[in-house]
NUSE-13191 format. One record per atom (N, C-alpha, C): residue number from 1; residue in one letter; chain; atom name; x, y, z. Coordinates in Angstrom, 2 decimals, padded with zeros to 5 digits, always signed. Each point is the difference from the previous one (the first is absolute). Example, Ala and Ser with C-alpha at 12.3 -4.5 7.8 and 13.67 -1.06 7.14 Angstrom:
BEGIN
@resi->1; resn->A; chain->A; name->N; east->+013.19; north->-005.69; up->+007.80
@resi->1; resn->A; chain->A; name->CA; east->-000.89; north->+001.19; up->+000.00
@resi->1; resn->A; chain->A; name->C; east->+000.90; north->+001.20; up->+000.00
@resi->2; resn->S; chain->A; name->N; east->-000.35; north->+001.05; up->-000.72
@resi->2; resn->S; chain->A; name->CA; east->+000.82; north->+001.19; up->+000.06
@resi->2; resn->S; chain->A; name->C; east->-000.77; north->+001.09; up->+000.73
//
This chain:
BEGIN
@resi->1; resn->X; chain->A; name->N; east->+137.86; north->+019.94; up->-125.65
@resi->1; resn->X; chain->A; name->CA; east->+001.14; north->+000.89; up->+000.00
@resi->1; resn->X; chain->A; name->C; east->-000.34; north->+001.30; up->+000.71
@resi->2; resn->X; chain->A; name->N; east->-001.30; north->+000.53; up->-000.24
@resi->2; resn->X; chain->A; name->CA; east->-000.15; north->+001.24; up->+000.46
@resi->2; resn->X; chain->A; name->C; east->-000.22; north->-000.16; up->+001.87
@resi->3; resn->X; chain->A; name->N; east->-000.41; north->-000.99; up->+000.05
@resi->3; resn->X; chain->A; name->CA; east->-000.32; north->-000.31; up->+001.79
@resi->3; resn->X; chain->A; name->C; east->+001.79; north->-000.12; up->+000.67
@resi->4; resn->X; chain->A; name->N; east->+000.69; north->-000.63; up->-001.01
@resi->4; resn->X; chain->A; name->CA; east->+001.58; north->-000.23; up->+000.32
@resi->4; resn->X; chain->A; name->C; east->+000.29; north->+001.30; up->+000.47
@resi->5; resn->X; chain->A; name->N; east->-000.10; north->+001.22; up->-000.94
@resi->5; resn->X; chain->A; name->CA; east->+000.66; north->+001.22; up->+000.10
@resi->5; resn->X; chain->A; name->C; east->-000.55; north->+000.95; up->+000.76
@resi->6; resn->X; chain->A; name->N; east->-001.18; north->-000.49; up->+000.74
@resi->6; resn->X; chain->A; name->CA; east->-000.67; north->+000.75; up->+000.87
@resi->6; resn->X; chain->A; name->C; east->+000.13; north->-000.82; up->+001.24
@resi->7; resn->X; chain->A; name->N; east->+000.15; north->-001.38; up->+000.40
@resi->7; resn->X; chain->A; name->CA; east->+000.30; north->-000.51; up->+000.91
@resi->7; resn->X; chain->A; name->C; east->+001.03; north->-000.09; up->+000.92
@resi->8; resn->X; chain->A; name->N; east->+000.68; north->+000.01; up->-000.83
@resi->8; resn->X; chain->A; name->CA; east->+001.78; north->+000.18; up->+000.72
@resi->8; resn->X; chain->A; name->C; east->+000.44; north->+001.37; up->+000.41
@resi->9; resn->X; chain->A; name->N; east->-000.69; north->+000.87; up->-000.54
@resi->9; resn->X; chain->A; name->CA; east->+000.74; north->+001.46; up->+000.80
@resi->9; resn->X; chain->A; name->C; east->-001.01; north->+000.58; up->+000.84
@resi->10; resn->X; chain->A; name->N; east->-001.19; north->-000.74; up->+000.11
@resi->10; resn->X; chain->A; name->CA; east->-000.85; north->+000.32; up->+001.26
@resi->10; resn->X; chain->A; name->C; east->+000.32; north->-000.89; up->+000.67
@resi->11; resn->X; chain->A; name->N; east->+000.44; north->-001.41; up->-000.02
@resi->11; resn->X; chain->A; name->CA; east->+000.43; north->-000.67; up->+001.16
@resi->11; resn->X; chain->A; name->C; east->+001.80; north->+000.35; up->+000.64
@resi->12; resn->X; chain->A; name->N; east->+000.75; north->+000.31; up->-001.00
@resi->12; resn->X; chain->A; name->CA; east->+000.94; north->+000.45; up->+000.41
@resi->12; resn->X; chain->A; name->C; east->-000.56; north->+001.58; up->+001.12
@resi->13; resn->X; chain->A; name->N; east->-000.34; north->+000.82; up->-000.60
@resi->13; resn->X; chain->A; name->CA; east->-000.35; north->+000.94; up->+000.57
@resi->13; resn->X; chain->A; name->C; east->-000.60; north->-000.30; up->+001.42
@resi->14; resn->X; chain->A; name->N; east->-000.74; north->-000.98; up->+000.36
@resi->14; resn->X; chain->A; name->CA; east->-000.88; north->-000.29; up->+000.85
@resi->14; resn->X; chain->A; name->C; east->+001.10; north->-000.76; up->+001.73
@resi->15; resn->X; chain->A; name->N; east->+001.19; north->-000.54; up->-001.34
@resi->15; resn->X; chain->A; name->CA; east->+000.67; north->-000.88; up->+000.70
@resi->15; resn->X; chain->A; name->C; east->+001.22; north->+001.34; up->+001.12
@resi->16; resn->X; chain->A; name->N; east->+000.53; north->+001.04; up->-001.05
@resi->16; resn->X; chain->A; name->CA; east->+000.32; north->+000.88; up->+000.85
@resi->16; resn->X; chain->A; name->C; east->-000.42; north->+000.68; up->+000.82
@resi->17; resn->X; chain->A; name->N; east->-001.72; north->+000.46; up->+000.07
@resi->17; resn->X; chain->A; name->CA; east->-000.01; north->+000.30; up->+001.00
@resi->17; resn->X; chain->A; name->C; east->-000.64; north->-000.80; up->+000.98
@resi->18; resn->X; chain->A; name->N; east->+000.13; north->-001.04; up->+000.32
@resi->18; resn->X; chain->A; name->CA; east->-000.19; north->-000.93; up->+001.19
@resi->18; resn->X; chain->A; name->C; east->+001.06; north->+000.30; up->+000.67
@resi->19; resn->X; chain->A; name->N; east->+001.48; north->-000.34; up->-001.11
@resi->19; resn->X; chain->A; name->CA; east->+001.19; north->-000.11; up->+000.78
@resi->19; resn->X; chain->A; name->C; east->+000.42; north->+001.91; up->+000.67
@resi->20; resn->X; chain->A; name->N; east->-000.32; north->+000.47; up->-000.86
@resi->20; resn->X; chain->A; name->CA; east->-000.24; north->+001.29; up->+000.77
@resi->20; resn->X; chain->A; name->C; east->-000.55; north->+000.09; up->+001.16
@resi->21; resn->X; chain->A; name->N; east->-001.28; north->-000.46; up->+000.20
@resi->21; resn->X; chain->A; name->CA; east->-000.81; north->+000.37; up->+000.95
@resi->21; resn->X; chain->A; name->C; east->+000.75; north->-001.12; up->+001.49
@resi->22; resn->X; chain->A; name->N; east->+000.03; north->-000.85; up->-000.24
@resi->22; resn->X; chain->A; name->CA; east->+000.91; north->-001.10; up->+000.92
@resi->22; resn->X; chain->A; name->C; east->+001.51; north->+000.74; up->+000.55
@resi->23; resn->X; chain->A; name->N; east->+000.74; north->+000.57; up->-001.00
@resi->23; resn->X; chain->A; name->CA; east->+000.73; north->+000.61; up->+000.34
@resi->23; resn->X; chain->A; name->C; east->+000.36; north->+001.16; up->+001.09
@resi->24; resn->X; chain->A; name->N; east->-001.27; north->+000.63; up->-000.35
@resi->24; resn->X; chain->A; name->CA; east->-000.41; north->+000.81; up->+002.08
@resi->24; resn->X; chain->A; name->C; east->+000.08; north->-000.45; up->+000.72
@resi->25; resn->X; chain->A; name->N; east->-000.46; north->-001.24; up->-000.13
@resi->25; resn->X; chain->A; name->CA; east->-000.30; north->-000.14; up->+001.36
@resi->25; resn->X; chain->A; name->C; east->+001.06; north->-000.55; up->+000.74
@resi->26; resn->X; chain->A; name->N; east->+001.16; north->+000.03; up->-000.36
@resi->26; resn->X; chain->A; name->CA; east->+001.34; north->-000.25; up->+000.37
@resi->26; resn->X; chain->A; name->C; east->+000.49; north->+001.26; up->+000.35
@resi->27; resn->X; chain->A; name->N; east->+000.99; north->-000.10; up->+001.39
@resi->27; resn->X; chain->A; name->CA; east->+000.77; north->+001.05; up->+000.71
@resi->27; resn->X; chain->A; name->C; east->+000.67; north->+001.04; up->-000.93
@resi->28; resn->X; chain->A; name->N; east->+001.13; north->-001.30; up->-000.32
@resi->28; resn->X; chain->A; name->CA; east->+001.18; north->+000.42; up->-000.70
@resi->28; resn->X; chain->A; name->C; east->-000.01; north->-000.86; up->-001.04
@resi->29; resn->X; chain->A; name->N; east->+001.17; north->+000.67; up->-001.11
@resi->29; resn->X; chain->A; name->CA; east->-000.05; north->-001.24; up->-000.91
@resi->29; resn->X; chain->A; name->C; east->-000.92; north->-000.22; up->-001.30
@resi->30; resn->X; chain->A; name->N; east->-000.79; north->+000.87; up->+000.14
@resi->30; resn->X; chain->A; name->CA; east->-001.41; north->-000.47; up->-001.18
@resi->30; resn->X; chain->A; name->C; east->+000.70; north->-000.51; up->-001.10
@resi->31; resn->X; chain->A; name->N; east->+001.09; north->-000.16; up->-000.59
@resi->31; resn->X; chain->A; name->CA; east->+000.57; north->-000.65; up->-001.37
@resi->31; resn->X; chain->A; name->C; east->-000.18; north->-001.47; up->+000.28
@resi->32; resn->X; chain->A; name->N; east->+000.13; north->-000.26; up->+001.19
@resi->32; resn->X; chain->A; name->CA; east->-000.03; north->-001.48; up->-000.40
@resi->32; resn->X; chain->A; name->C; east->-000.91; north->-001.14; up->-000.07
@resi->33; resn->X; chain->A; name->N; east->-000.91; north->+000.83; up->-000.09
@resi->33; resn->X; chain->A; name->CA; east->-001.91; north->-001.09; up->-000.08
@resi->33; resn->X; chain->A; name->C; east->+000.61; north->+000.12; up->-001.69
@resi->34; resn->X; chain->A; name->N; east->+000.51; north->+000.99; up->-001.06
@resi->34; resn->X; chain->A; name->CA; east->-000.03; north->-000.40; up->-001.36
@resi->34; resn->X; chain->A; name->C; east->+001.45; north->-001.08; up->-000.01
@resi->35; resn->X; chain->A; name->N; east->+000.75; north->+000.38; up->+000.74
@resi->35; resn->X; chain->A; name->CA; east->+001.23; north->-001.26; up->-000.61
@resi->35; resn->X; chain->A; name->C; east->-000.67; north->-001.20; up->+000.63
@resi->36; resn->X; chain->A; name->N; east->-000.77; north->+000.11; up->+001.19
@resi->36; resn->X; chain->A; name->CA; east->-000.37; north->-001.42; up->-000.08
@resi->36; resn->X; chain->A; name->C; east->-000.82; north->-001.06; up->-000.60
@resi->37; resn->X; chain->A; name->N; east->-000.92; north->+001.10; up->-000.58
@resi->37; resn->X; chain->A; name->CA; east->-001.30; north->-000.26; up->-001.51
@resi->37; resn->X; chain->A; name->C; east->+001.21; north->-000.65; up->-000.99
@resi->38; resn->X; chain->A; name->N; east->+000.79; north->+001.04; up->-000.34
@resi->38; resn->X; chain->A; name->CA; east->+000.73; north->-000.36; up->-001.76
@resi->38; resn->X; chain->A; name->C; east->+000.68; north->-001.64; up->+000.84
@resi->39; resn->X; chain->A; name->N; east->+000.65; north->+000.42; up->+000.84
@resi->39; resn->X; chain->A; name->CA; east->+000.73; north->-001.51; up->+000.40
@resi->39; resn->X; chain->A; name->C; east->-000.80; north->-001.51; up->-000.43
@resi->40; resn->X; chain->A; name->N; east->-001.32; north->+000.41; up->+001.01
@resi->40; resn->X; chain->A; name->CA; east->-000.92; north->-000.75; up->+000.13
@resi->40; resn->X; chain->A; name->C; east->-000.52; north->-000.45; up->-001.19
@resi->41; resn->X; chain->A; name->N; east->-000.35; north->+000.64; up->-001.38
@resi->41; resn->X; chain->A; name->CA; east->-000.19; north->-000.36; up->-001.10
@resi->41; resn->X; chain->A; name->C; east->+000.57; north->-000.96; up->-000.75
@resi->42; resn->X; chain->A; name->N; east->+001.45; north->-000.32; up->+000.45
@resi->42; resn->X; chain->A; name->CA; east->+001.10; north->-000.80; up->-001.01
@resi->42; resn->X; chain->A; name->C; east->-000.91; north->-001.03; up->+000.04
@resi->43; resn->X; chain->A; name->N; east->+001.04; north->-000.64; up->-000.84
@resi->43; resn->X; chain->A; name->CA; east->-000.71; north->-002.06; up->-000.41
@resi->43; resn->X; chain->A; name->C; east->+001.20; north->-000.41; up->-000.71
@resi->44; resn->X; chain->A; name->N; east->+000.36; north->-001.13; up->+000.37
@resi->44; resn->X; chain->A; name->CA; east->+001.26; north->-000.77; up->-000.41
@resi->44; resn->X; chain->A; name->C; east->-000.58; north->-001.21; up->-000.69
@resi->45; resn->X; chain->A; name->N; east->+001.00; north->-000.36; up->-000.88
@resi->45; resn->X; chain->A; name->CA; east->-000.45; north->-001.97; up->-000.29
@resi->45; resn->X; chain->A; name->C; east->+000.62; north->-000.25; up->+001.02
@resi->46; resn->X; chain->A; name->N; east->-000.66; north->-001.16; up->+000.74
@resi->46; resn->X; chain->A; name->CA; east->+000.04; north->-001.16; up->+000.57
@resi->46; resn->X; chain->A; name->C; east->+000.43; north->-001.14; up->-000.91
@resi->47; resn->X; chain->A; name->N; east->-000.45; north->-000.30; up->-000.45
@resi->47; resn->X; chain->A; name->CA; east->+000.24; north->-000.81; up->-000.91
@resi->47; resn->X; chain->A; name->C; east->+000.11; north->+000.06; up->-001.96
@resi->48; resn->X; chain->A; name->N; east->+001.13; north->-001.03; up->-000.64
@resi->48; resn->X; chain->A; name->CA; east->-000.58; north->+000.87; up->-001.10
@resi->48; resn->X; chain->A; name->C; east->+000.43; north->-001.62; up->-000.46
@resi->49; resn->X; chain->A; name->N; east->-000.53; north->-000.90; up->-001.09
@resi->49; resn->X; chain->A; name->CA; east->-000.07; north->-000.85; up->-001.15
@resi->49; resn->X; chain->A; name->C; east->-000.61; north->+000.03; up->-001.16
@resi->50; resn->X; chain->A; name->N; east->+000.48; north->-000.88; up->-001.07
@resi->50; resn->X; chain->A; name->CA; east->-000.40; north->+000.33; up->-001.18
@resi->50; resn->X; chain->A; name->C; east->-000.72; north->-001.86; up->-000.34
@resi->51; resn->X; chain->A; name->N; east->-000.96; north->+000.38; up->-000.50
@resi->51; resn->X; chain->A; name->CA; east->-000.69; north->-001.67; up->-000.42
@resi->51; resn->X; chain->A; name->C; east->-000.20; north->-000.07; up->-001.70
@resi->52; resn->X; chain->A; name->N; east->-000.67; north->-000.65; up->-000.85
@resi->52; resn->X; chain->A; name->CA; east->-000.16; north->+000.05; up->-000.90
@resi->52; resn->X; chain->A; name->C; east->-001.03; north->+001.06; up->-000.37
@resi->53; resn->X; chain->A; name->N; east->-000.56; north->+000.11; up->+001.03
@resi->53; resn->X; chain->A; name->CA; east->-001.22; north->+000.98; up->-000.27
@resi->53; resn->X; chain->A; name->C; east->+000.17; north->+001.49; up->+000.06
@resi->54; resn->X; chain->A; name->N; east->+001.58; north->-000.04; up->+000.36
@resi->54; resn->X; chain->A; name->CA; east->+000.40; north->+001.92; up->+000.40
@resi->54; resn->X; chain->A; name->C; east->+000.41; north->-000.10; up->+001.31
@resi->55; resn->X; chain->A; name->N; east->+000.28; north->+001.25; up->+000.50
@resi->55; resn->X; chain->A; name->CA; east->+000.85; north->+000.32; up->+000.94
@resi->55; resn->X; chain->A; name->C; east->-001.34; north->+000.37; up->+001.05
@resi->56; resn->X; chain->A; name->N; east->+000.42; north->-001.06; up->+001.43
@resi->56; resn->X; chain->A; name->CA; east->-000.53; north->+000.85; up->+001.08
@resi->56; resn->X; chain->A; name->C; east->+000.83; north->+000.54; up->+000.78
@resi->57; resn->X; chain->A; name->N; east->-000.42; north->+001.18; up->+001.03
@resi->57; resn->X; chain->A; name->CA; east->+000.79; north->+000.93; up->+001.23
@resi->57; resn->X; chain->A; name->C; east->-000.96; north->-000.02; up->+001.07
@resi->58; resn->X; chain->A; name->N; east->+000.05; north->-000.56; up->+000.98
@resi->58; resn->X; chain->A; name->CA; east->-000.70; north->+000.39; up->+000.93
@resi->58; resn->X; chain->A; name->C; east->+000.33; north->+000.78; up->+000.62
@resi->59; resn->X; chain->A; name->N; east->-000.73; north->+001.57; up->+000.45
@resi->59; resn->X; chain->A; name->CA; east->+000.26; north->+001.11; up->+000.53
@resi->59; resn->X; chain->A; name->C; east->-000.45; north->+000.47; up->+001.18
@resi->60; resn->X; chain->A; name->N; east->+000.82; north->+000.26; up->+001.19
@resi->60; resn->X; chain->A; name->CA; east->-000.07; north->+000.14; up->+001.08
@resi->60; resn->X; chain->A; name->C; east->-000.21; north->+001.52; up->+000.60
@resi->61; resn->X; chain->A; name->N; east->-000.96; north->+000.41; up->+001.15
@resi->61; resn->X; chain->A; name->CA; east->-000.21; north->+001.54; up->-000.08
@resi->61; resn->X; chain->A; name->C; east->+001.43; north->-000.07; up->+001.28
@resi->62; resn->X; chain->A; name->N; east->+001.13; north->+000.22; up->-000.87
@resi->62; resn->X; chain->A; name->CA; east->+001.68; north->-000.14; up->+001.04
@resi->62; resn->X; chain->A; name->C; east->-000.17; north->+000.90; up->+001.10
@resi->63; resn->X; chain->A; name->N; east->-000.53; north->+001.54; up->-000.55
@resi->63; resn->X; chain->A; name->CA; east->+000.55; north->+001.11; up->+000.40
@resi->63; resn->X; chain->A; name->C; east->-001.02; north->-000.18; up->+001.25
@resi->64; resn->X; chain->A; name->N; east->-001.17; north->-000.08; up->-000.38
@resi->64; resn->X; chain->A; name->CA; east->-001.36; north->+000.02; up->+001.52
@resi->64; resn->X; chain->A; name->C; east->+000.81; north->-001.26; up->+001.27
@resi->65; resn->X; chain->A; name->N; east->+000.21; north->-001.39; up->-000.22
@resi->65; resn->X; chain->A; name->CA; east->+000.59; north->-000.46; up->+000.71
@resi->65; resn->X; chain->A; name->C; east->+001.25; north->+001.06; up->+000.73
@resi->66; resn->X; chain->A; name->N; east->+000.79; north->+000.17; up->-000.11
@resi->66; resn->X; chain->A; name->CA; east->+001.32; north->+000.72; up->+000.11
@resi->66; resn->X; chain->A; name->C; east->-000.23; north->+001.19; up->+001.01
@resi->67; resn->X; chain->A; name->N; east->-001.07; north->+000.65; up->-000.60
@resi->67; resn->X; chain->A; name->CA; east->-000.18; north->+001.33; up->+000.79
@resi->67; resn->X; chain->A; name->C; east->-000.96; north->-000.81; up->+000.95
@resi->68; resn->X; chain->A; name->N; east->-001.10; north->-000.85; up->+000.09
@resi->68; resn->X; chain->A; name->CA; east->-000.67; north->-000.26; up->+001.08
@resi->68; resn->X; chain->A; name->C; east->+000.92; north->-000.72; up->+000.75
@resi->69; resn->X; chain->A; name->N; east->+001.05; north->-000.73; up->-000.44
@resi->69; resn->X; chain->A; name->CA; east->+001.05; north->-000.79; up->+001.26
@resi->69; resn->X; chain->A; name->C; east->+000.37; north->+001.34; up->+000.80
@resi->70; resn->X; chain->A; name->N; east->+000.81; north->+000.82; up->-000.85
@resi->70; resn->X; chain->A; name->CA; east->+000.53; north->+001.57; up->+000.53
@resi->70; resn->X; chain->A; name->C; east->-000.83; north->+000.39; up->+001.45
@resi->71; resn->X; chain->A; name->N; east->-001.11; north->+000.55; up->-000.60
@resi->71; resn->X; chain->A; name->CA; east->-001.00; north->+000.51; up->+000.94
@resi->71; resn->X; chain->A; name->C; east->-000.02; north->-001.02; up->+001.26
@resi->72; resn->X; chain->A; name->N; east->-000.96; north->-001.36; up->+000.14
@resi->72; resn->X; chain->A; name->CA; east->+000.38; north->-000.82; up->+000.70
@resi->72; resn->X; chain->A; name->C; east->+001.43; north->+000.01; up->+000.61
@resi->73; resn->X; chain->A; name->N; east->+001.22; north->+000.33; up->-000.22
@resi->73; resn->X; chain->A; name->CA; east->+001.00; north->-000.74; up->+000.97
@resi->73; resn->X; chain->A; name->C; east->+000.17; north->+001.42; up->+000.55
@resi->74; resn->X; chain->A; name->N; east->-000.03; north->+001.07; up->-000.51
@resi->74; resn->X; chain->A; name->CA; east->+000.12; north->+001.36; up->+000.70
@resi->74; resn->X; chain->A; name->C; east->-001.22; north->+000.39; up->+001.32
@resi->75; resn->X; chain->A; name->N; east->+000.09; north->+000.75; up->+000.42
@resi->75; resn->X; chain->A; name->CA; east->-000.74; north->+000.77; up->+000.80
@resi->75; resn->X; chain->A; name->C; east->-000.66; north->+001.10; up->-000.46
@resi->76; resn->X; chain->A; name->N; east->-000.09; north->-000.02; up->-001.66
@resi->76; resn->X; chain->A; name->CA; east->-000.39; north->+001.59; up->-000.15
@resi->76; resn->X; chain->A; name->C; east->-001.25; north->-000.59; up->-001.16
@resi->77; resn->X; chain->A; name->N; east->-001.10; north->-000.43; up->+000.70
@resi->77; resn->X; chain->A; name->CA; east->-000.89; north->-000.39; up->-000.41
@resi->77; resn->X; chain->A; name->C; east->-001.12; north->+001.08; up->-000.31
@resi->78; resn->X; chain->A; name->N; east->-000.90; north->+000.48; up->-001.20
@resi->78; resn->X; chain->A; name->CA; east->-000.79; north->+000.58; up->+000.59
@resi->78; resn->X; chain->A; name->C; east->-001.34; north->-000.23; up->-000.95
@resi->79; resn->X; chain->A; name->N; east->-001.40; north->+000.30; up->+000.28
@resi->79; resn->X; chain->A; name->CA; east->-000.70; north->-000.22; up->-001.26
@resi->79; resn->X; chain->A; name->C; east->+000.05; north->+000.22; up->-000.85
@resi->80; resn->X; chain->A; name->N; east->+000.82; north->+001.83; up->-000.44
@resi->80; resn->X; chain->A; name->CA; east->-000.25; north->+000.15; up->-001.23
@resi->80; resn->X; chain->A; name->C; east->+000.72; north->-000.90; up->-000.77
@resi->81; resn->X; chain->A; name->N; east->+001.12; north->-000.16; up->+000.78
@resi->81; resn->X; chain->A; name->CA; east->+001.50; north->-000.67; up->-000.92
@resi->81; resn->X; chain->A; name->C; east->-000.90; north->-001.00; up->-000.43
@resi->82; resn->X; chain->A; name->N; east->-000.50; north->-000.95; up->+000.84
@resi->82; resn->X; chain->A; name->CA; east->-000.71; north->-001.44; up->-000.34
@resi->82; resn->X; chain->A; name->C; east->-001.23; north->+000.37; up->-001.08
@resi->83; resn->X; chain->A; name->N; east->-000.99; north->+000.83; up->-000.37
@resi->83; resn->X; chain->A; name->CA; east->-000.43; north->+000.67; up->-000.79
@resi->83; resn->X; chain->A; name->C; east->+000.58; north->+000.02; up->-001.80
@resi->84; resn->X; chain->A; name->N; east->+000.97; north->+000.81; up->+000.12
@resi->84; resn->X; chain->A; name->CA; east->+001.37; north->+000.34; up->-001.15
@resi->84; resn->X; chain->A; name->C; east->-000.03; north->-001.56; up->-000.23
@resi->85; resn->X; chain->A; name->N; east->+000.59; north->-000.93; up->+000.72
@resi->85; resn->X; chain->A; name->CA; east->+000.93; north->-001.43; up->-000.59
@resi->85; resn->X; chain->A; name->C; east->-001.57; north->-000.16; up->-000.19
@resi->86; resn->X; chain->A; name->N; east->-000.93; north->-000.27; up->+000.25
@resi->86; resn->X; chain->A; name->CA; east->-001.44; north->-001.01; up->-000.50
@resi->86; resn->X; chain->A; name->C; east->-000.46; north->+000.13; up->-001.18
@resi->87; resn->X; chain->A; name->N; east->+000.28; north->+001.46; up->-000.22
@resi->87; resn->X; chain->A; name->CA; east->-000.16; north->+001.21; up->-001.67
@resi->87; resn->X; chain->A; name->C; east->+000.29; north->-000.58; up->-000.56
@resi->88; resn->X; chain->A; name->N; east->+001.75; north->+000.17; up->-000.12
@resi->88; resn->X; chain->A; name->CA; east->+001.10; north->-000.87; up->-000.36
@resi->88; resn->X; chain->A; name->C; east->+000.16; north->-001.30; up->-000.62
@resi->89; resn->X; chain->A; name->N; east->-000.71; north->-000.86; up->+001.22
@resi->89; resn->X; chain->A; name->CA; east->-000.35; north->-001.31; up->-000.50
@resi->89; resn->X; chain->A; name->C; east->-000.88; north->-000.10; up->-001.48
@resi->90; resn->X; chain->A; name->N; east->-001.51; north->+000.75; up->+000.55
@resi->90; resn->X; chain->A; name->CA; east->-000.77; north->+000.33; up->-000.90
@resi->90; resn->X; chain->A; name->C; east->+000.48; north->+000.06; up->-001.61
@resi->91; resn->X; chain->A; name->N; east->+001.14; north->+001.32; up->-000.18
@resi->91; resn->X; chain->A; name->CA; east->+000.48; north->+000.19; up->-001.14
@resi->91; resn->X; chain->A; name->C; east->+000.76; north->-001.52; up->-000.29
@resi->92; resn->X; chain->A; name->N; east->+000.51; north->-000.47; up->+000.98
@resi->92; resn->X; chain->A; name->CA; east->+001.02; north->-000.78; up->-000.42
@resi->92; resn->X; chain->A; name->C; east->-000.66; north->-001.46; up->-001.17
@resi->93; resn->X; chain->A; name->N; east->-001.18; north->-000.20; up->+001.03
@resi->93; resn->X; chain->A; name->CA; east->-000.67; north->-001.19; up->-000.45
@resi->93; resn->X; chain->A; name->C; east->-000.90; north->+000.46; up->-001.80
@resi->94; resn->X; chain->A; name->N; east->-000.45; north->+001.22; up->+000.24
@resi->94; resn->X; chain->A; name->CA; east->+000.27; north->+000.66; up->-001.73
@resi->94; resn->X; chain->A; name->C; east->+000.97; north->-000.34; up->-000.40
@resi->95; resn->X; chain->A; name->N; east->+001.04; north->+000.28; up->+000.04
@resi->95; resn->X; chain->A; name->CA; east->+001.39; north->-000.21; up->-001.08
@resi->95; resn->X; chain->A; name->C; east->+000.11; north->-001.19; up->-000.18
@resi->96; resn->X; chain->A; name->N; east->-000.39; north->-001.28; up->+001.28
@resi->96; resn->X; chain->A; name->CA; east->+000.35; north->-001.23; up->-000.08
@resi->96; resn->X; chain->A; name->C; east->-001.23; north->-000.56; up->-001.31
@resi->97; resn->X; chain->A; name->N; east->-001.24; north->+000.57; up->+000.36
@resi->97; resn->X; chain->A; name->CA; east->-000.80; north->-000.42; up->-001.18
@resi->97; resn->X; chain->A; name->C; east->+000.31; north->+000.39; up->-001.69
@resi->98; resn->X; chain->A; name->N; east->+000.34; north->+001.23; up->-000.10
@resi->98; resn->X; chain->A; name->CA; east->+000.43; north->+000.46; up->-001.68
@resi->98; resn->X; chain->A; name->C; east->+001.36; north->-001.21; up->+000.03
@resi->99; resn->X; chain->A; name->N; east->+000.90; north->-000.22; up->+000.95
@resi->99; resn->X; chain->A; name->CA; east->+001.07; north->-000.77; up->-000.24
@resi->99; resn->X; chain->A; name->C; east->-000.20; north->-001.58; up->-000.30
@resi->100; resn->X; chain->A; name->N; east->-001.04; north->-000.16; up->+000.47
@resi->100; resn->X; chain->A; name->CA; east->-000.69; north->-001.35; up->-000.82
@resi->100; resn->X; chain->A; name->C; east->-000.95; north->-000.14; up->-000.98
@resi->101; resn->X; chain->A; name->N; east->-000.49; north->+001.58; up->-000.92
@resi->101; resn->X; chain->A; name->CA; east->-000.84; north->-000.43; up->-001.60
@resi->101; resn->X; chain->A; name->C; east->+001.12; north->+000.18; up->-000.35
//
């Protein structure tokens, strides 16, 4: 418990300022390396059934697909952005793990 309550607000903490620091290095615009992180984080069921044994959901990181199609079909490609969505992913595939204990 005590590693819980010390883990998460140094990694949160850690996680803003990446997206901070990524955020310079963009012209214009610096807001959107964070909407594309939070985007990038979602996770949807894909799938959801119930067996005798309980309910499964298989959970998809939606939002990282979505924004990496985005990026891809646009022209406004850049590292940091690609940076932000990889984070993103990162968190995402956390949430996907607590969403399966």
């Amino acid at each position: 418990m005590l590693i819980k309550n010390i883990l998460i607000p140094l990694l949160f903490i850690g996680i803003l300022y990446l997206l901070y620091r990524w955020s310079k290095e963009l012209e214009n615009r610096n807001f959107t390396i964070f909407i594309y992180f939070f985007v990038s984080t979602n996770i949807s069921p894909l799938f959801s059934t119930t067996t005798e044994d309980g309910d499964f959901t298989l959970w998809v990181p939606m939002g990282f697909a979505m924004v990496l199609i985005y990026l891809y079909a646009s022209k406004r490609q850049h590292p940091a952005k690609t940076k932000a969505i990889a984070l993103g992913l990162c968190v995402a595939i956390v949430k996907m793990i607590q969403a399966y204990q």
